[in-house]
gemmi code that builds the backbone of each chain (N, CA, C; Angstrom):
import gemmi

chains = {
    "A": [
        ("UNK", (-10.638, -3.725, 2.177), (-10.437, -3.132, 0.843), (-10.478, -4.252, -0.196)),
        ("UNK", (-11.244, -4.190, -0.917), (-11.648, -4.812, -1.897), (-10.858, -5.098, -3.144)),
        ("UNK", (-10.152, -6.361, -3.917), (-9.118, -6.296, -4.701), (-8.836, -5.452, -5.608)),
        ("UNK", (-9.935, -5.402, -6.085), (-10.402, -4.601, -7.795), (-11.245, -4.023, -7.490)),
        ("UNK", (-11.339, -2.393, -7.686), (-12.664, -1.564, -7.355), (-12.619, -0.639, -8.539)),
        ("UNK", (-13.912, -0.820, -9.227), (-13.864, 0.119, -10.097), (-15.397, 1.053, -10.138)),
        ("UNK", (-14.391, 2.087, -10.689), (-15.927, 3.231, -10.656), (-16.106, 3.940, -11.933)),
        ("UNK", (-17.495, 4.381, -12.272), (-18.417, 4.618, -11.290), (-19.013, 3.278, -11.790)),
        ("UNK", (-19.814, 2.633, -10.674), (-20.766, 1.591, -10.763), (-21.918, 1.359, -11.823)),
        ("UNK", (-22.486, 2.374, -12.040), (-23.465, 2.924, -13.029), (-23.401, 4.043, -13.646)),
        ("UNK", (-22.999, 3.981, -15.411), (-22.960, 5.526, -15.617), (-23.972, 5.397, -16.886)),
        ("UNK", (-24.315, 6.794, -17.220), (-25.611, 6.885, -18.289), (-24.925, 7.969, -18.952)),
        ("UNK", (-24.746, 8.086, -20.501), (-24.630, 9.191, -20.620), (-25.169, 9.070, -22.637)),
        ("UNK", (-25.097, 9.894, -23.308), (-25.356, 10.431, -24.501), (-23.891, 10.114, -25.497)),
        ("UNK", (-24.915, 10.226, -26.577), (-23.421, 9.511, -27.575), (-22.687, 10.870, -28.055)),
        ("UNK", (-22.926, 11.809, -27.013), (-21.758, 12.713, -27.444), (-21.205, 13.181, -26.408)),
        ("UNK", (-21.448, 12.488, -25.373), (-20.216, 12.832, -24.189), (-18.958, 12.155, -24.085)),
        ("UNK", (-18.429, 12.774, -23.447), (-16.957, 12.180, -23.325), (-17.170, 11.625, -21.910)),
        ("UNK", (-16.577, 9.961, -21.553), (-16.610, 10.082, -19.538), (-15.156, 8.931, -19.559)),
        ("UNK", (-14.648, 8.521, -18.589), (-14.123, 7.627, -18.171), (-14.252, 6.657, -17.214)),
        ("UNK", (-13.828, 5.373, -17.282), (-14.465, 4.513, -16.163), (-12.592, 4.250, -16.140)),
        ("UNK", (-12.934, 3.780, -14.504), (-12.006, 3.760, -13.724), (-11.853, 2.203, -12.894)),
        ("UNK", (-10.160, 1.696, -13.377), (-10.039, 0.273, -12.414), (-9.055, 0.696, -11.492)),
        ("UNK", (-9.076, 0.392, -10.314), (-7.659, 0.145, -8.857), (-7.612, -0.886, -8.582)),
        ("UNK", (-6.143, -1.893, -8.682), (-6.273, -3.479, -7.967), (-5.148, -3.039, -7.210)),
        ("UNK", (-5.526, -3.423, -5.739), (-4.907, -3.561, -4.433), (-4.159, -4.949, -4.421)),
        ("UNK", (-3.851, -5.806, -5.496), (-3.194, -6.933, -5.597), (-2.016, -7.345, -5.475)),
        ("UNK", (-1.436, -5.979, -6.361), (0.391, -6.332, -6.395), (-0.144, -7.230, -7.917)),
        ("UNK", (-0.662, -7.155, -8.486), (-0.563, -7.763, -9.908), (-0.152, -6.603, -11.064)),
        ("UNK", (0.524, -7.400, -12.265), (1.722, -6.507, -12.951), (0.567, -6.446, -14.233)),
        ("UNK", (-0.544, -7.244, -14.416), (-1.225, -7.240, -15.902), (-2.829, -6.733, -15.415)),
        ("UNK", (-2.978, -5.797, -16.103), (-4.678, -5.652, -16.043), (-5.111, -5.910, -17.587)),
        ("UNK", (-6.655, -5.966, -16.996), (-7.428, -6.424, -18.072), (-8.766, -5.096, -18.302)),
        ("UNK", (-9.286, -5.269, -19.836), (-10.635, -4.579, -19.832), (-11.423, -5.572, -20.405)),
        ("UNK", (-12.702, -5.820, -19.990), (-13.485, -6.951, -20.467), (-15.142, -6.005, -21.116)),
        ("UNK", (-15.416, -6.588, -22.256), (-16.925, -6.205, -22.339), (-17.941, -7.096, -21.931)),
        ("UNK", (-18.840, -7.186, -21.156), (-19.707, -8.228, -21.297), (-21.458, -7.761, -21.870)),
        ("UNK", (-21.979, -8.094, -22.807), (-23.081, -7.798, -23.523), (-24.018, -8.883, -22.920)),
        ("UNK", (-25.620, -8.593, -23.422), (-26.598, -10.021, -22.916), (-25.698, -10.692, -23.672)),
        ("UNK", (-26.286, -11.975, -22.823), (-26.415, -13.589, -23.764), (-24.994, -13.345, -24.852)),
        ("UNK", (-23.960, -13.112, -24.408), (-22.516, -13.206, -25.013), (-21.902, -13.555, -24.188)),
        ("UNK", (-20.571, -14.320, -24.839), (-19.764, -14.298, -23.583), (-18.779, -13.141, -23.446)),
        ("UNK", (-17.925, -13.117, -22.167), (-16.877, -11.824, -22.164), (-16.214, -11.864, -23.531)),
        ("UNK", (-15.995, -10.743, -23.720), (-15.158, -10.309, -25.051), (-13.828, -9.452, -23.982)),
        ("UNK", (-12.559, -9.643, -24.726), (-11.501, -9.463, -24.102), (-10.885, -7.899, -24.965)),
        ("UNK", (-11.179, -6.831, -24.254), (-10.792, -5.427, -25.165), (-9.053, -5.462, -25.258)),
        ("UNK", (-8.775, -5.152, -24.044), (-7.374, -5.049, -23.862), (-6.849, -5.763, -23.093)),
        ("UNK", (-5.327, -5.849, -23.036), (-4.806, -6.168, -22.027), (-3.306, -5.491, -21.743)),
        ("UNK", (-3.251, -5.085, -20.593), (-1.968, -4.051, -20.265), (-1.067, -5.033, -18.862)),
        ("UNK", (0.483, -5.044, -19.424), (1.207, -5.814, -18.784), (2.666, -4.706, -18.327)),
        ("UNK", (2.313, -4.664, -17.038), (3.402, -3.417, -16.513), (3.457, -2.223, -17.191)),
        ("UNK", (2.132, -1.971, -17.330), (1.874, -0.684, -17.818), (2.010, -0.351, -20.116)),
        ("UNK", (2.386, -1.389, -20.375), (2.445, -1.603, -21.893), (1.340, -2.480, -22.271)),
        ("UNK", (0.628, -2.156, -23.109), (-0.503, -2.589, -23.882), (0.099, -3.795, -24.773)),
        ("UNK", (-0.147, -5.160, -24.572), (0.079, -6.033, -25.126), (-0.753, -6.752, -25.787)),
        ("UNK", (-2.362, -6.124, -25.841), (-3.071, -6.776, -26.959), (-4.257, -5.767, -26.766)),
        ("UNK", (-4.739, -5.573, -28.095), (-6.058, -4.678, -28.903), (-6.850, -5.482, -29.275)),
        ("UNK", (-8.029, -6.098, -29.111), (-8.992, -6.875, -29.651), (-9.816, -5.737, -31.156)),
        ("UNK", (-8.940, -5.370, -31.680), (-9.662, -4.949, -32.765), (-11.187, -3.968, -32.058)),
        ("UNK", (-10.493, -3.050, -30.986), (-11.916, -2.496, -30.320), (-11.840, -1.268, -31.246)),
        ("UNK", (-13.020, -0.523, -31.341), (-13.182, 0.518, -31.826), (-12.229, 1.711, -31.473)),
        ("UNK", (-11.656, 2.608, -31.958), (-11.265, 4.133, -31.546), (-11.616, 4.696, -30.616)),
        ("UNK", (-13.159, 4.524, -30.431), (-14.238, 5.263, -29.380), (-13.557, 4.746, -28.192)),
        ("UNK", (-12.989, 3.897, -27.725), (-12.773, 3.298, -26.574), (-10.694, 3.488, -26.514)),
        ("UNK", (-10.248, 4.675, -25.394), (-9.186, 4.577, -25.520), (-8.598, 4.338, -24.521)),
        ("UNK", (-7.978, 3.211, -23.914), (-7.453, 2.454, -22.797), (-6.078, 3.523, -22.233)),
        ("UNK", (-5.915, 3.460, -20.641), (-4.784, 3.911, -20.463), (-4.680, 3.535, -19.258)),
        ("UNK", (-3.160, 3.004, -18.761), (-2.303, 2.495, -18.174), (-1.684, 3.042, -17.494)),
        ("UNK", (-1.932, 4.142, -16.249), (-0.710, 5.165, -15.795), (0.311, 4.080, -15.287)),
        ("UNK", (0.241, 3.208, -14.265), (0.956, 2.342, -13.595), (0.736, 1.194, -13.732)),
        ("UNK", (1.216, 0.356, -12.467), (0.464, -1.513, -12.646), (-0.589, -1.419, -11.829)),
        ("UNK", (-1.106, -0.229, -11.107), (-2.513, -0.575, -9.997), (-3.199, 0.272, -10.544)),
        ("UNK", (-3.937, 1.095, -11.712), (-4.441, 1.549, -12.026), (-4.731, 1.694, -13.734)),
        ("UNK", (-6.271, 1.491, -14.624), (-6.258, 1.267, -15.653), (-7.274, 2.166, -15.931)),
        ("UNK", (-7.522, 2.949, -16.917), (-8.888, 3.701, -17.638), (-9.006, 3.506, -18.738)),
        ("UNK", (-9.981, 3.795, -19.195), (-10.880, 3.422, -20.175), (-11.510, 4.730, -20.479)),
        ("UNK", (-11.458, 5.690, -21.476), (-11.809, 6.833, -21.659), (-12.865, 6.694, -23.129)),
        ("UNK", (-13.631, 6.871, -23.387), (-14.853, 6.702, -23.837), (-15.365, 7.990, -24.605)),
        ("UNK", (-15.596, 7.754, -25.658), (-15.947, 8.906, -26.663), (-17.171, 8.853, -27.787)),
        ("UNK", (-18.020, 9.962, -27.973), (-18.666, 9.365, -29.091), (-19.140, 7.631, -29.218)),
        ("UNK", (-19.765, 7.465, -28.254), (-20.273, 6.024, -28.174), (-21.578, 5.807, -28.631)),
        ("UNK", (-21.589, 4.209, -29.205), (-22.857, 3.978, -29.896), (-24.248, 3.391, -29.160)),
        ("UNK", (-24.931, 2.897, -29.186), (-26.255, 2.503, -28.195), (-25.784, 1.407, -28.000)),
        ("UNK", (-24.991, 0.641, -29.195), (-24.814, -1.074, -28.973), (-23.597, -1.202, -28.085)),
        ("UNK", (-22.759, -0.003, -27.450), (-21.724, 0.187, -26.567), (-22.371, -0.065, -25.190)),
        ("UNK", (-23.363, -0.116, -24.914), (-24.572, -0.390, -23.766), (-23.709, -1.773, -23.136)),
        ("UNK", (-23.877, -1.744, -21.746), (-22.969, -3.035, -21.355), (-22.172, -2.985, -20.432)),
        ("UNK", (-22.048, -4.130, -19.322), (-21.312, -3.921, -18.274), (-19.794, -4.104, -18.567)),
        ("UNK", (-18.770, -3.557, -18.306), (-17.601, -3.616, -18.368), (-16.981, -3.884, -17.258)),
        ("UNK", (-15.761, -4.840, -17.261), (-15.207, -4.926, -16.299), (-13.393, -5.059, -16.585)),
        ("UNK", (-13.366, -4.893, -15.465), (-11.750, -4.569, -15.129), (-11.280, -6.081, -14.588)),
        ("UNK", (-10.175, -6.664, -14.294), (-9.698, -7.527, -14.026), (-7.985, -7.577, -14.008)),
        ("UNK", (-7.624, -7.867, -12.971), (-6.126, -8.158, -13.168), (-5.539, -9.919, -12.168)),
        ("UNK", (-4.104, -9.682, -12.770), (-3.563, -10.901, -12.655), (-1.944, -10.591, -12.485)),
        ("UNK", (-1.130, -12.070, -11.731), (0.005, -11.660, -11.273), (0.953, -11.018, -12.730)),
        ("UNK", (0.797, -11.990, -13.595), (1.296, -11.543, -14.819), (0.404, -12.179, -16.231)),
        ("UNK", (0.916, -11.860, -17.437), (-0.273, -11.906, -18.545), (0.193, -13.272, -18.892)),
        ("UNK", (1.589, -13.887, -18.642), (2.410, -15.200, -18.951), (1.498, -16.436, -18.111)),
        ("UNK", (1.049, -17.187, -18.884), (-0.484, -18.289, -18.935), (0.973, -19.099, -17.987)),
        ("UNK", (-0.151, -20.521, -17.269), (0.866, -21.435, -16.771), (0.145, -21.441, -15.430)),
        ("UNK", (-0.508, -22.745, -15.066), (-0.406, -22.784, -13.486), (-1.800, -21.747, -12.841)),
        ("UNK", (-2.248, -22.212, -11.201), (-2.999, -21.289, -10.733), (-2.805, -19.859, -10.782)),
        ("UNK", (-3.264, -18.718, -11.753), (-2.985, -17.568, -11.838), (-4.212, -16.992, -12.220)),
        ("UNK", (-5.222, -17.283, -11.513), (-6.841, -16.571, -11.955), (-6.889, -15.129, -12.404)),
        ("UNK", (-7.542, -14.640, -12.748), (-7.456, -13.455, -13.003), (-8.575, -13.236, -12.152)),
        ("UNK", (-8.402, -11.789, -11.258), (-9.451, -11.451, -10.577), (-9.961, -10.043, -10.953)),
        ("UNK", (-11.579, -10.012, -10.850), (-12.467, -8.831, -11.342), (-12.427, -7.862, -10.642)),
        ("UNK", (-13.105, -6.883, -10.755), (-13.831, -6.190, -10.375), (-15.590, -6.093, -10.213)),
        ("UNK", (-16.400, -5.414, -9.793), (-17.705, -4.975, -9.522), (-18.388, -5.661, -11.158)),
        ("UNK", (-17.240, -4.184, -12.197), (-17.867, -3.760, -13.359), (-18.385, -2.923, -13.250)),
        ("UNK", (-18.697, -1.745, -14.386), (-19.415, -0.617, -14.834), (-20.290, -1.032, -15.500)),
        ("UNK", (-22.005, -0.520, -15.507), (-22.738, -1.177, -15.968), (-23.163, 0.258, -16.770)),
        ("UNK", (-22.761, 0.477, -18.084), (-22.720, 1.593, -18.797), (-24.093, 1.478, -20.072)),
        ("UNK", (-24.672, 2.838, -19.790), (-25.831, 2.886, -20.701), (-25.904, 3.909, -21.610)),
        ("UNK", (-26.053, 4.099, -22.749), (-25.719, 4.992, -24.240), (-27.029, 5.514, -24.293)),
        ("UNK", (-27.444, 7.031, -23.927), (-28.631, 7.053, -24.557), (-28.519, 7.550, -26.199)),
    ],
    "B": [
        ("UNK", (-8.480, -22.368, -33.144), (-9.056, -21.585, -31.521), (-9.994, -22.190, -30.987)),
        ("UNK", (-9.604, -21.525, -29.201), (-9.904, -22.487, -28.348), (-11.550, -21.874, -28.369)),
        ("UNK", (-12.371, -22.796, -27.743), (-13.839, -22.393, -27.743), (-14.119, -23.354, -26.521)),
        ("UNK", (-15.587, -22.466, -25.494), (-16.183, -23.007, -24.653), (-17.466, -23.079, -24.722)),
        ("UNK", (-18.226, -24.610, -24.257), (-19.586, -24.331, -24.571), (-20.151, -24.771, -23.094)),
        ("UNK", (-21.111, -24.253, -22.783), (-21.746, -24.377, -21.840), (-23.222, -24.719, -22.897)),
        ("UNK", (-23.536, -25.780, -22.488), (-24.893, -25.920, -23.453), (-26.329, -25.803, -22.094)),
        ("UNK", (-26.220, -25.716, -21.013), (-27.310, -25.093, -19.909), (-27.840, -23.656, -19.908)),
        ("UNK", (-28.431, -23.376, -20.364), (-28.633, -21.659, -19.962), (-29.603, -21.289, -18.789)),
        ("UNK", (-30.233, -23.015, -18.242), (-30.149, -22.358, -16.531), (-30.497, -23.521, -15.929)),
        ("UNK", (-30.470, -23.975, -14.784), (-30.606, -24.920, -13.865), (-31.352, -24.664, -12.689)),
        ("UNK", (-31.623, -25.400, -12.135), (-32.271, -25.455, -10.936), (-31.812, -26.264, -10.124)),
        ("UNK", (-32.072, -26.073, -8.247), (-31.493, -27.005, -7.773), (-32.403, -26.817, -6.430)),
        ("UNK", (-32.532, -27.706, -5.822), (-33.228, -27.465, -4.287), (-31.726, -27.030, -3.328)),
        ("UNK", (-32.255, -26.388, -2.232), (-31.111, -26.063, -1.071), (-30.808, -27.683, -0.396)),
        ("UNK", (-29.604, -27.829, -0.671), (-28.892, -28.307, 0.607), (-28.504, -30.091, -0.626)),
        ("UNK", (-29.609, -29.437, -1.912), (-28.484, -30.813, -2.689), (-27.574, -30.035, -3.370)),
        ("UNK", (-27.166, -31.151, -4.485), (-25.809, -31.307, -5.314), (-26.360, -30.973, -6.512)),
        ("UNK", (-25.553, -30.138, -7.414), (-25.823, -29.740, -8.895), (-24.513, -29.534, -9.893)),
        ("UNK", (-24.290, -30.414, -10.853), (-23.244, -30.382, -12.004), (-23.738, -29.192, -12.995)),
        ("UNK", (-22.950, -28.157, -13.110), (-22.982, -27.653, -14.226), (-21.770, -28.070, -15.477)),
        ("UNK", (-22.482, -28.035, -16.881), (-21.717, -28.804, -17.562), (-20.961, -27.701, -18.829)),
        ("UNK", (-19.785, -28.027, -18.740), (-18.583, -27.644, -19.425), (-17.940, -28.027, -20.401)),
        ("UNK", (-17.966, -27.641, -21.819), (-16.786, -28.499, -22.823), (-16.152, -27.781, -23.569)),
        ("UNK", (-14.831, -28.071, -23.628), (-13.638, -27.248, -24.594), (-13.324, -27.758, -25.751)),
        ("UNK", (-12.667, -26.677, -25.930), (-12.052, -27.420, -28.043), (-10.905, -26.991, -28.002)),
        ("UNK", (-9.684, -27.316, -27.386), (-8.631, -26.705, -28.057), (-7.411, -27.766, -28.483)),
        ("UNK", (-6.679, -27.318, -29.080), (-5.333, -28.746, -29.979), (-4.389, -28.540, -29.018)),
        ("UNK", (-4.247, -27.307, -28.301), (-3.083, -27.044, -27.558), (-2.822, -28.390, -25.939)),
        ("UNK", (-1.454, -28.827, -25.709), (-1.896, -29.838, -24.779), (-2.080, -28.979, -23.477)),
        ("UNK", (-1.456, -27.952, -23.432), (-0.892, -27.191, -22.218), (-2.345, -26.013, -22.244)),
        ("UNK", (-2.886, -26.034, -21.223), (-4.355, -24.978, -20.788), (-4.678, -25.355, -18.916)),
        ("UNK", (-5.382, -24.506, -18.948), (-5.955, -24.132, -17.399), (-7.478, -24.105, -17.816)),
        ("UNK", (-8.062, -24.944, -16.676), (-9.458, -24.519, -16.923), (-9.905, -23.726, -15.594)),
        ("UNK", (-11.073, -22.420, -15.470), (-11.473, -21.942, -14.643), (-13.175, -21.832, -14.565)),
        ("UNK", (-13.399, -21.677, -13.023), (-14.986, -21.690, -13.186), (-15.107, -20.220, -11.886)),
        ("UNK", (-16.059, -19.584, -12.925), (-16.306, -18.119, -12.123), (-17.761, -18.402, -11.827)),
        ("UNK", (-18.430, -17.605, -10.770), (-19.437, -17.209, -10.690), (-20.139, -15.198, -10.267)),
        ("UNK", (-20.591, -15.346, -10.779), (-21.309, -13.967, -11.035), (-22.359, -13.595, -10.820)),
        ("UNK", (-22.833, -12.972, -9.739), (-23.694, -12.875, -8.580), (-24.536, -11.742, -9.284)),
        ("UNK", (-26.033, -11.427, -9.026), (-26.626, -9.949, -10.075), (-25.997, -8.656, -9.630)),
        ("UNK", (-24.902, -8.542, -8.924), (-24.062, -7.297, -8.515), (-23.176, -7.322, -9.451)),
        ("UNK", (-22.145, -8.373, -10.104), (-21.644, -8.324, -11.260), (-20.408, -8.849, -11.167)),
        ("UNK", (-19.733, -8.660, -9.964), (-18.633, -9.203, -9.991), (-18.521, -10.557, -10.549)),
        ("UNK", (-17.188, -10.958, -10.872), (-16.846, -12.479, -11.689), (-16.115, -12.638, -10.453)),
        ("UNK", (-16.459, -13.557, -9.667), (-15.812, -14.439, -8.508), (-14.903, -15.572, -8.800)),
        ("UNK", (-13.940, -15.779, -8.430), (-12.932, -17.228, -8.980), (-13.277, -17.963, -8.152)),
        ("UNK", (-13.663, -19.013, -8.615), (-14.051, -20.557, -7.803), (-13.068, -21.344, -7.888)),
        ("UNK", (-12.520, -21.955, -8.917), (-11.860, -23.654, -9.036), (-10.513, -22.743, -10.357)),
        ("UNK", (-9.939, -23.894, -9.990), (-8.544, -24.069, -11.171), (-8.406, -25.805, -11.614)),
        ("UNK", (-8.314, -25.996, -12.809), (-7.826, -27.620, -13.316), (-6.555, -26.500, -14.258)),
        ("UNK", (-5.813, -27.486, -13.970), (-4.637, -27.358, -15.370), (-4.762, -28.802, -15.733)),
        ("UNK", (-4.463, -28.906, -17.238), (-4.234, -30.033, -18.177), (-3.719, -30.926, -17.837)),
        ("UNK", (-2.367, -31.324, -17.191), (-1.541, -31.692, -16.729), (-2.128, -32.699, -15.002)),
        ("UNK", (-2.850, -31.967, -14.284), (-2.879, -32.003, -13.256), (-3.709, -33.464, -13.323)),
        ("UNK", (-3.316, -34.210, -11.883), (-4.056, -35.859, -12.194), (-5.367, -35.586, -11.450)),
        ("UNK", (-5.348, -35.300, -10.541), (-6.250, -35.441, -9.692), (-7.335, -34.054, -9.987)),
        ("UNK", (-8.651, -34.643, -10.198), (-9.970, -33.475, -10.323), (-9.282, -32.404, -8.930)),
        ("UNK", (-10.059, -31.108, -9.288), (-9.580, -29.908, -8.336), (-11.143, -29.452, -7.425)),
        ("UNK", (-10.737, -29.933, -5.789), (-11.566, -29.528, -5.532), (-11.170, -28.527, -4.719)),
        ("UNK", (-12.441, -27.540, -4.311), (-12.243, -26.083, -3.291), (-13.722, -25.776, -1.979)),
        ("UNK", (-13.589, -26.455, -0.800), (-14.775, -26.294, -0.378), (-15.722, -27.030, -1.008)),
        ("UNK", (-17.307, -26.540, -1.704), (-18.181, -27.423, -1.812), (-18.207, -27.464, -3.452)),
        ("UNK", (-16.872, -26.818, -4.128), (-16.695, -26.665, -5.608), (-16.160, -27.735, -5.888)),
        ("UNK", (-16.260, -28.819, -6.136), (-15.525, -29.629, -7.465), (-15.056, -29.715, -8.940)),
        ("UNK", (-14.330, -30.123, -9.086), (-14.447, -30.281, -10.637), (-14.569, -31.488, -11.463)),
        ("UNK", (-15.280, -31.807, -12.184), (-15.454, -33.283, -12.716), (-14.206, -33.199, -14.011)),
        ("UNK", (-13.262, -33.291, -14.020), (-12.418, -33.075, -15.297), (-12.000, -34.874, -15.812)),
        ("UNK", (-12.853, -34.481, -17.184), (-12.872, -35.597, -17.889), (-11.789, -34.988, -19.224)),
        ("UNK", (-10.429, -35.506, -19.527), (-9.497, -34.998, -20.492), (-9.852, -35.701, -21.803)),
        ("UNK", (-10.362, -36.537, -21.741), (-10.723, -37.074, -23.023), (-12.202, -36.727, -23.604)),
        ("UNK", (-12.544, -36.552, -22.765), (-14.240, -36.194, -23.298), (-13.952, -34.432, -23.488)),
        ("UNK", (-12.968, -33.852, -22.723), (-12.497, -32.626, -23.149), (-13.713, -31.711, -22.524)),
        ("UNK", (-14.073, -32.275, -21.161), (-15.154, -31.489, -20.524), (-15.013, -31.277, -19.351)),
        ("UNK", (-14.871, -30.286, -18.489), (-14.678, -29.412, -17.260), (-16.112, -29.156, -16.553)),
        ("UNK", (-16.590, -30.340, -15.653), (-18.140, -29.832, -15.169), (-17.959, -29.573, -14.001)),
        ("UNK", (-18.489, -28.457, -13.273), (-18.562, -27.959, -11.933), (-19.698, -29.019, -10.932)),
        ("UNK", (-19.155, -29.335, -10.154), (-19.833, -29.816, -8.836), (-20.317, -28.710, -7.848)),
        ("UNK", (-21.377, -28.208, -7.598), (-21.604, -28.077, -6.458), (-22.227, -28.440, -5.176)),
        ("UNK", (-22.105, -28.639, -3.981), (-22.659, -29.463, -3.326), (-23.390, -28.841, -1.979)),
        ("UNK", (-24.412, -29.571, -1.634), (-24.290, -29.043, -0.732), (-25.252, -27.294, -0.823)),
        ("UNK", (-25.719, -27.220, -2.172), (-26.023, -25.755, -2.304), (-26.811, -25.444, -1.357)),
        ("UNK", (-26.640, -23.774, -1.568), (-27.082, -22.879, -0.450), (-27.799, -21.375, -1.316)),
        ("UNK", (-28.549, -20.857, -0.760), (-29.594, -19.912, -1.381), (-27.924, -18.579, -2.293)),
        ("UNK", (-27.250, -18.729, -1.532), (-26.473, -17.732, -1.797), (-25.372, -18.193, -3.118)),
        ("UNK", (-26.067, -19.325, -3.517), (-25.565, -19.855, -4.706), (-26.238, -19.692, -6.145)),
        ("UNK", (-27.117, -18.520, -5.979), (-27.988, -17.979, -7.268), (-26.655, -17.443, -7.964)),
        ("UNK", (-26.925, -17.554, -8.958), (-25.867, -16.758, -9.714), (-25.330, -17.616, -11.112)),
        ("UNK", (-25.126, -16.814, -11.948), (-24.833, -16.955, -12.960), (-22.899, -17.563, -13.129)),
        ("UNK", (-22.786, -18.370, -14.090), (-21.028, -19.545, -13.561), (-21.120, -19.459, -15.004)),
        ("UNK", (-19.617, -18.988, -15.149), (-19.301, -18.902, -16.401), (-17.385, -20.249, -16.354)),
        ("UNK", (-17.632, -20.813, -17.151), (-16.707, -21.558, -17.508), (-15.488, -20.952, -18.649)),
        ("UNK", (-14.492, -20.970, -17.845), (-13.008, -20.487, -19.078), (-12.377, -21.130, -18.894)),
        ("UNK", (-11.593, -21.259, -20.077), (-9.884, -21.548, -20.410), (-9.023, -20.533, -21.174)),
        ("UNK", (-7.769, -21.317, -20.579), (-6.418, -20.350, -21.079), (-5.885, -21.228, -21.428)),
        ("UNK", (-4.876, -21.039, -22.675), (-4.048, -21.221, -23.224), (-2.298, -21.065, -22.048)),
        ("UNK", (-1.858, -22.042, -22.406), (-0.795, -21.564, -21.295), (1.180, -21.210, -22.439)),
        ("UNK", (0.432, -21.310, -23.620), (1.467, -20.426, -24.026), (0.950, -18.590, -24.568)),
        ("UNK", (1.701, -18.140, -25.127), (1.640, -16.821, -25.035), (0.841, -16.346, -23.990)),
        ("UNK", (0.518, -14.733, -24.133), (0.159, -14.344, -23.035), (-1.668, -14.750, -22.368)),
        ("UNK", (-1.953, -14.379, -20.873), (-2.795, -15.173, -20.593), (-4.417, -14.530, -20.832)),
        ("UNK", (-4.657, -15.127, -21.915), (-6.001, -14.826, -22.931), (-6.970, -15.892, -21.952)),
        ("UNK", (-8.421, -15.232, -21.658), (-9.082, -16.123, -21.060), (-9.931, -16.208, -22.205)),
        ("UNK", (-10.923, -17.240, -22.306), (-11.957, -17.683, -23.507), (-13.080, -18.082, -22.223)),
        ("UNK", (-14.141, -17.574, -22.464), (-15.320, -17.666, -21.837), (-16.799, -18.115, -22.246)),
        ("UNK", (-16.808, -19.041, -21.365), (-18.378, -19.955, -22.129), (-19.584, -18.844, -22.160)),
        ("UNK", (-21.277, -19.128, -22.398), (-22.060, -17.934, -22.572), (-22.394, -18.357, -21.044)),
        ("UNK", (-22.256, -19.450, -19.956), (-22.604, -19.112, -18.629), (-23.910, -19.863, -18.515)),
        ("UNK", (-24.159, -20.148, -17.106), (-25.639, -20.998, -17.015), (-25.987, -20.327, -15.542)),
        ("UNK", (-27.295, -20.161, -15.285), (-27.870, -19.143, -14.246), (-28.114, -20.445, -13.132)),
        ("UNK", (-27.866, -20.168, -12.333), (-28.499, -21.440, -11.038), (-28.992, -20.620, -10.290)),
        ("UNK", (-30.197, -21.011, -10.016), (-31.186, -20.749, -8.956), (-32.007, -21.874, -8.147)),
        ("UNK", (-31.471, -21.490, -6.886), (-31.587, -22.599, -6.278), (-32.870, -22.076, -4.577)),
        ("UNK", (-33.772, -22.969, -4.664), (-34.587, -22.757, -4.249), (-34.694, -23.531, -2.519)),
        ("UNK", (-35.859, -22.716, -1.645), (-35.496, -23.218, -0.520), (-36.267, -24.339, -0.386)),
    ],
}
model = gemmi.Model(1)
for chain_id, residues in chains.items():
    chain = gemmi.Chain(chain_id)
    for i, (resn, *xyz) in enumerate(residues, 1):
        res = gemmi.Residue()
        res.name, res.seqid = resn, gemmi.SeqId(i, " ")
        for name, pos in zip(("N", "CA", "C"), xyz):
            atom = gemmi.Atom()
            atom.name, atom.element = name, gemmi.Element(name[0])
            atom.pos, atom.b_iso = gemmi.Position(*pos), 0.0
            res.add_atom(atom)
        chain.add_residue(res)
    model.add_chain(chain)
structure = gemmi.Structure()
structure.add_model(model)
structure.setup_entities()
């Protein structure tokens, strides 16, 4: 079982559907992450959720509404999205969000999401 | 704010040598972690290496090194030894080790390494 598994792997949909992408970390880690990654950018950091409380908003759009049921599970619910929303996303978690010392943060797959 | 540059946007390497990818930070803070991922065309971000600021000795892992130069303020990956299964795209970060743990991520350099 794989640390971080998130689904679905590939989704396509229209800028007027509603979908959700989905993270599970089998870690025992208390902080997850949502990451965007675009071409030729580096990761951009959306959220970050620490024991289930949202402790930082990167100024992401509305369209994108993060949720936290527990510490092993994170979504990302998706609305009215734009073409430039195109882009793999990924999930990531860590023992806690408190910096200091070997504490990598580990990924997931990523959702490689396409706006028609 | 902290910033990473990776100034390679791709490399090459024959199988079975050695290849530095090169790394440099900007931050005032003394206290940071540096990390080196790699990212395979399936997508995952793989954790390779850890340097913290602090730490004396370069960090090595298997055939990963790290060249950590604190004054030149540059974090370059060693790899050695490469192997075909070392295509992939290596993205260089740091963290800040006060408040919470924000990663900052370079734009990444592609290695493809040939037989």
């Amino acid at each position: 079982e794989t640390g971080v598994t998130q689904t679905p792997r590939h989704l396509v949909m229209g800028m007027t559907n509603k979908k959700s992408l989905k993270c599970e970390q089998h870690l025992g880690h208390n902080a997850m992450y949502w990451y965007k990654q675009s071409a030729k950018k580096p990761l951009e950091l959306m959220f970050v959720y620490s024991l289930e409380e949202r402790v930082e908003n990167n100024s992401v759009p509305s369209r994108f509404s993060p949720e936290c049921p527990n510490s092993s599970h994170l979504f990302l619910h998706l609305h009215t999205l734009q073409p430039e929303d195109s882009a793999l996303y990924l999930c990531a978690s860590s023992q806690s969000t408190g910096g200091a010392g070997n504490q990598p943060q580990h990924f997931g797959d990523g959702t490689r999401l396409s706006i028609l | 704010a902290q910033k990473i540059t990776q100034t390679q946007p791709g490399m090459f390497v024959q199988e079975k040598e050695a290849v530095t990818l090169d790394c440099t930070y900007d931050t005032s803070d003394p206290s940071y972690g540096l990390f080196w991922y790699k990212q395979p065309s399936s997508g995952e971000m793989i954790f390779l290496i850890y340097q913290g600021s602090y730490d004396q000795q370069n960090a090595t892992e298997g055939r990963y090194s790290l060249n950590f130069q604190k004054a030149r303020k540059s974090a370059n990956l060693v790899i050695s030894a490469s192997q075909l299964g070392d295509s992939a795209m290596y993205f260089c970060a740091m963290r800040l080790n006060t408040g919470f743990q924000k990663l900052v991520f370079g734009t990444g350099t592609r290695l493809l390494v040939s037989p």
